[in-house]
C-alpha positions as CSV (number, residue, x, y, z in Angstrom):
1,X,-4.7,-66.8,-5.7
2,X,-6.9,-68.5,-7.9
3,X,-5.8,-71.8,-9.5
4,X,-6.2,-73.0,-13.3
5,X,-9.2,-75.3,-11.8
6,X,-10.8,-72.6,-9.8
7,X,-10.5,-70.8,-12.9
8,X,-12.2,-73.6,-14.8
9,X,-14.8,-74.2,-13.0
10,X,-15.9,-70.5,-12.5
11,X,-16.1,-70.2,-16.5
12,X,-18.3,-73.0,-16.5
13,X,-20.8,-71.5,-13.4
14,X,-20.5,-68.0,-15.3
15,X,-21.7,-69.5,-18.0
16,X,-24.2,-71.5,-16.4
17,X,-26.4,-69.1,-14.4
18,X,-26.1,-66.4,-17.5
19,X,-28.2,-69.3,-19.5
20,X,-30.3,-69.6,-16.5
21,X,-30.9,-65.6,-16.1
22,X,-32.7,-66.5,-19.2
23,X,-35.1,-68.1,-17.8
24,X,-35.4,-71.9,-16.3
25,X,-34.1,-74.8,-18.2
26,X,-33.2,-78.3,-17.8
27,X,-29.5,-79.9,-17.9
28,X,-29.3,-80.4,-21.6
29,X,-31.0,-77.2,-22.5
30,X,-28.6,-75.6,-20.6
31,X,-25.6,-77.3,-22.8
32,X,-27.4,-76.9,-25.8
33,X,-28.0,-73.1,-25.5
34,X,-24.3,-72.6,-24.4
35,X,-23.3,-74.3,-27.2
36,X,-25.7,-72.9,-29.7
37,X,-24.8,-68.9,-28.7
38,X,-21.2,-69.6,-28.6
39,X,-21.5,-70.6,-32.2
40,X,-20.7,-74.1,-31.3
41,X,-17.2,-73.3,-30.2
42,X,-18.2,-73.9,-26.7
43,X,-19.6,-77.8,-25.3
44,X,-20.1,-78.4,-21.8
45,X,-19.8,-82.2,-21.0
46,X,-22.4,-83.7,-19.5
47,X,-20.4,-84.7,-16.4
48,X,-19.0,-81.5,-15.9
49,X,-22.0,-80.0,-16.4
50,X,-24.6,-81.8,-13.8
51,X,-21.2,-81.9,-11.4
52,X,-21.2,-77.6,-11.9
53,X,-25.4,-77.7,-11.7
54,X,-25.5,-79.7,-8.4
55,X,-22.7,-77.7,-7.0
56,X,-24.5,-74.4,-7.7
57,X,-27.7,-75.8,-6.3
58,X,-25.9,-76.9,-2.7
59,X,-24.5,-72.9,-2.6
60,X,-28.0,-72.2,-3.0
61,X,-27.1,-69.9,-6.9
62,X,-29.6,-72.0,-8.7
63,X,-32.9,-74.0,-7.3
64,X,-34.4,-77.3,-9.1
65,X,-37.8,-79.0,-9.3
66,X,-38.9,-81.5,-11.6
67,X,-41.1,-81.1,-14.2
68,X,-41.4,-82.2,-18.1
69,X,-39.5,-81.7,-21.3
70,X,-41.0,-80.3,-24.5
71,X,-40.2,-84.4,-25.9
72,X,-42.9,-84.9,-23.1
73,X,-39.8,-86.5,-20.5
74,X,-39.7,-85.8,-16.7
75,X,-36.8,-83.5,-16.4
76,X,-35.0,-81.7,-13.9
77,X,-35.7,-77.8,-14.4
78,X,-32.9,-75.5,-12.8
79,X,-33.5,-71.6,-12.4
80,X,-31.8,-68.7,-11.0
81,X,-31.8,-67.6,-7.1
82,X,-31.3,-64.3,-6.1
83,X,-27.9,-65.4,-4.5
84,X,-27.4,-66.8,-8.2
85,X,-28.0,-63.6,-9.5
86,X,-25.6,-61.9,-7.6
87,X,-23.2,-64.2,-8.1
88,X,-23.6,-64.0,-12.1
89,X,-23.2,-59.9,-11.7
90,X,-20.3,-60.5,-9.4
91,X,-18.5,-63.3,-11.9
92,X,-19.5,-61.4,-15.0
93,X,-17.7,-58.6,-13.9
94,X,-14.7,-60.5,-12.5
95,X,-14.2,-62.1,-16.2
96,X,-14.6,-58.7,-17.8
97,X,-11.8,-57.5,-16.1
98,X,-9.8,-61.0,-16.7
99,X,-10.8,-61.0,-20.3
100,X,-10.2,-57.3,-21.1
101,X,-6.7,-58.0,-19.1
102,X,-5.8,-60.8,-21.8
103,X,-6.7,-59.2,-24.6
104,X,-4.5,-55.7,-23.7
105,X,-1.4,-58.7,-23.5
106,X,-2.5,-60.3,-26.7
107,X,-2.9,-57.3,-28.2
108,X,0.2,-55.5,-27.0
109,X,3.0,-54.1,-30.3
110,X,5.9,-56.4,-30.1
């Protein structure tokens, strides 16, 4: 059974490695491009987000090594694994079925 947290935290790492299939990015690039393609209905906190990022990185989904910012600032720089990327197809399709599945309820005639 999966729990409201579990459920939490797996939108957050879906969301996560589908910024990083995109390509490497650093912690707030991540948050800004999640918020920027959601249309800004969608900001990651900072807390939550390097919690989720070091998380990923110790199941071996996402690798890091430092390097610098386009503002010319040492940065940590995150990128996809191939365990990531399995994980992302696996996750994606897992919340295509839970979204499709909520949408049939909300869309059900009353």
């Amino acid at each position: 059974m999966t729990t409201d947290l579990d459920l939490l935290r797996g939108t957050l790492d879906v969301l996560v490695l589908k910024t990083l299939a995109w390509g490497p990015r650093h912690g707030y690039d991540v948050a800004r491009w999640i918020r920027e393609t959601s249309g800004e209905a969608l900001r990651i906190e900072e807390g939550a987000l390097y919690t989720a990022l070091h998380r990923m990185e110790a199941r071996g989904w996402i690798a890091a090594e430092w390097g610098v910012s386009d503002n010319n600032r040492r940065a940590k720089y995150y990128r996809l694994t191939t365990a990531g990327r399995q994980q992302l197809g696996r996750q994606s399709a897992a919340w295509t079925r839970y979204a499709e599945a909520v949408f049939r309820v909300l869309n059900a005639a009353v």
